[in-house]
Structure formats: C-alpha cells, structure tokens
MARPAKOL-916605 format. One record per residue (C-alpha): residue in three letters; x, y, z. Coordinates in steps of 0.25 Angstrom, whole numbers, padded with zeros to 4 digits, always signed. Layout:
BEGIN
AlaXYZ
...
! end
This chain:
BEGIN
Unk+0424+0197+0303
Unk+0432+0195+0316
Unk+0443+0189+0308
Unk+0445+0199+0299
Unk+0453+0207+0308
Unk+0463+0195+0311
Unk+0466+0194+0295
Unk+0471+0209+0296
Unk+0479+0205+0306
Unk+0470+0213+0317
Unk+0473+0207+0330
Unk+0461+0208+0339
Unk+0458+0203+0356
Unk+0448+0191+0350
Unk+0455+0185+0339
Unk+0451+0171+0335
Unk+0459+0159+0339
Unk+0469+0155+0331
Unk+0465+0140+0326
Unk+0480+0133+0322
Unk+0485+0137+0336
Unk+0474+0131+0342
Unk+0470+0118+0333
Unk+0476+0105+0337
Unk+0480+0096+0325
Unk+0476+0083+0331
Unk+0462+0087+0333
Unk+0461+0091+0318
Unk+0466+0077+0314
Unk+0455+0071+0323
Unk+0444+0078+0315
Unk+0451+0077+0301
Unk+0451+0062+0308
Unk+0437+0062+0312
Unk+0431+0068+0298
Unk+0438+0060+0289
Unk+0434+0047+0297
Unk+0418+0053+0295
Unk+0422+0053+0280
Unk+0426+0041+0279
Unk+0415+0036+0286
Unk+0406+0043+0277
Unk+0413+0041+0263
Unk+0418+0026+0264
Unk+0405+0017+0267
Unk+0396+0027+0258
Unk+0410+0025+0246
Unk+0406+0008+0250
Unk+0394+0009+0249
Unk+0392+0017+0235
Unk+0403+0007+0231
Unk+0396-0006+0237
Unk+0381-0001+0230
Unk+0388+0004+0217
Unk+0393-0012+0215
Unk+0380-0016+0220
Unk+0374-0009+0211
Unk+0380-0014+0199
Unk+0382-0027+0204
Unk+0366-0028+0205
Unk+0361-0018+0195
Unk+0354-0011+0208
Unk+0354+0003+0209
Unk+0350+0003+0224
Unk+0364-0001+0230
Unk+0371+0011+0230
Unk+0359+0019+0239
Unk+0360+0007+0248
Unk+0375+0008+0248
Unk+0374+0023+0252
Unk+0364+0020+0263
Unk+0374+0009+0270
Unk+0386+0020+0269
Unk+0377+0030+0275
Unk+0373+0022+0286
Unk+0387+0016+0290
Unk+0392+0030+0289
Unk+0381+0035+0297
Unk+0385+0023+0308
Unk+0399+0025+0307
Unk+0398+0040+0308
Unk+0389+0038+0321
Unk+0398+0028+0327
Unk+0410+0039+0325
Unk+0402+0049+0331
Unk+0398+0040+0343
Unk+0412+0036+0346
Unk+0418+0049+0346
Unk+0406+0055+0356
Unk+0411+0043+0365
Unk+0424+0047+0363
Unk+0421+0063+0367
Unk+0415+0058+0380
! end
C-alpha cells in the first residue's frame, strides 16, 4: 500500500530508498558468482553420476547403478557445498 502513492507520483517525508542508486555492481557479480558456483556443484557430480550408473547399468544388465550414482553425487555435492560454506565463514571472520 505505501507504494502506491509513489506510482502516482505522490512525493511523501518517508519514501523508500531508491535501490539503483545504492546497489554496487561488483557485489551482484559476487553473488551471481557464488550461486552459479552452488549450481554447478549441484548439477555436475549428480549429471556424472546419472551418466557413470546409466553405462553401468547397461554394461551390467543391473538396475541398482543409477541409485548408487545419485547417492555418490549427493554426497559429494553435499561435501563440496559444506567445504564452500566453511571457507567462506573463515573468510568473513
């Protein structure tokens, strides 16, 4: 509601901050940085791993390699993610 007085072009004492003056562009390339990097982490061992059990899979008539594949990627996401994590609280300190 308190902003529908700034679309009319209402100007009143407490208007909210304006957030392109203020933004700074290196910050938003640091957490388009750090997401994508969390992504990646994410996608690539779990992409592997579907891919490694999927071979396995058909290489061994077995049905189970795919599920152990996703397991591994989770887990080495998991760590990789945690490592990041720990690094950068060092880094904030």
């Amino acid at each position: 509601m308190a902003l529908i007085p700034y679309i009319y072009g209402v100007m009143l004492e407490n208007k909210p901050p304006d957030l392109n003056k203020n933004s700074k562009p290196e910050m938003w390339g640091k957490l388009l940085d750090f997401g994508l990097e969390f992504a990646l982490m994410i996608a690539l061992p779990l992409l592997g791993f579907i891919y490694l059990g999927r071979w396995l899979d058909t290489r061994y008539e077995q049905k189970f390699f795919v599920v152990i594949g996703i397991l591994l990627a989770l887990m080495l996401s998991s760590y990789m993610i945690y490592k990041k994590i720990k690094s950068l609280k060092d880094l904030l300190k």
